[in-house]
N, C-alpha and C positions, 0 to 999 in steps of 0.2 A: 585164457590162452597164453602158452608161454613164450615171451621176446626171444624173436629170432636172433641168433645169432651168425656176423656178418664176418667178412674178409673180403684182402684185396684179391684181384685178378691173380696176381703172381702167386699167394698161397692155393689155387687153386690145383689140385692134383690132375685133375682132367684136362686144364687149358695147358698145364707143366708136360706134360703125357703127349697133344694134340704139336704141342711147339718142336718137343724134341721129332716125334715123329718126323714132321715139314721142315724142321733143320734139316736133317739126316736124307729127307728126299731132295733137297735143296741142297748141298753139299755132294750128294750123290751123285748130280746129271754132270759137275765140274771136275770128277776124279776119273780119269780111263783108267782104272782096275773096275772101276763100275762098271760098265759099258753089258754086264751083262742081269742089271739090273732092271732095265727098262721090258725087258725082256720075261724075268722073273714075273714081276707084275700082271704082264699083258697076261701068261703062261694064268694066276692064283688069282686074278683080280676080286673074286665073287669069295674066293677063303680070306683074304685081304680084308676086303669090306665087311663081313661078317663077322673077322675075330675083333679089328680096330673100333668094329658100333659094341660089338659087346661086352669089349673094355668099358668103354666110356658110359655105358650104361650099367656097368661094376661100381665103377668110381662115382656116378651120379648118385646110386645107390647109397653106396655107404659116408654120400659128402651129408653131413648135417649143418653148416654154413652156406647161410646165402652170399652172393658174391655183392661187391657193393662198388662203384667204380668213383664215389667220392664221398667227403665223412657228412 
C-alpha cells in the first residue's frame, strides 16, 4: 500500500475555498452596499447549496493529500 501523503489545514484547497466563502459572508452582513445580499440568498438558497457542496466535492475529489493537524 502506498504512504499517504499529508498537509497542513491551511494548504487545503477546500477549507482555503470554505474560508474565503464565510469571510465574504462575514464581511458582507457589515457593508450596507450589501444589504441586498441577504436577500439574494434567501431568493437561490437551494442553487447556493448545491453549486458550494459540489465544489467541495470537486476539490475532495481531485485533493490527493490527507490533511494532518500536527507532525
Amino acid at each position: 500500500m502506498p504512504e499517504v501523503q499529508t498537509k497542513y489545514p491551511w494548504q487545503s484547497k477546500t477549507i482555503l475555498l470554505n474560508g474565503v466563502i464565510a469571510l465574504a459572508g462575514f464581511v458582507a452582513m457589515f457593508l450596507p452596499q450589501a444589504s441586498v445580499v441577504p436577500a439574494f440568498i434567501q431568493a437561490h438558497a437551494e442553487a447556493i447549496g448545491l453549486f458550494w457542496g459540489v465544489l467541495n466535492i470537486v476539490l475532495r475529489a481531485v485533493t490527493k493529500d490527507a490533511i494532518v493537524l500536527k507532525d
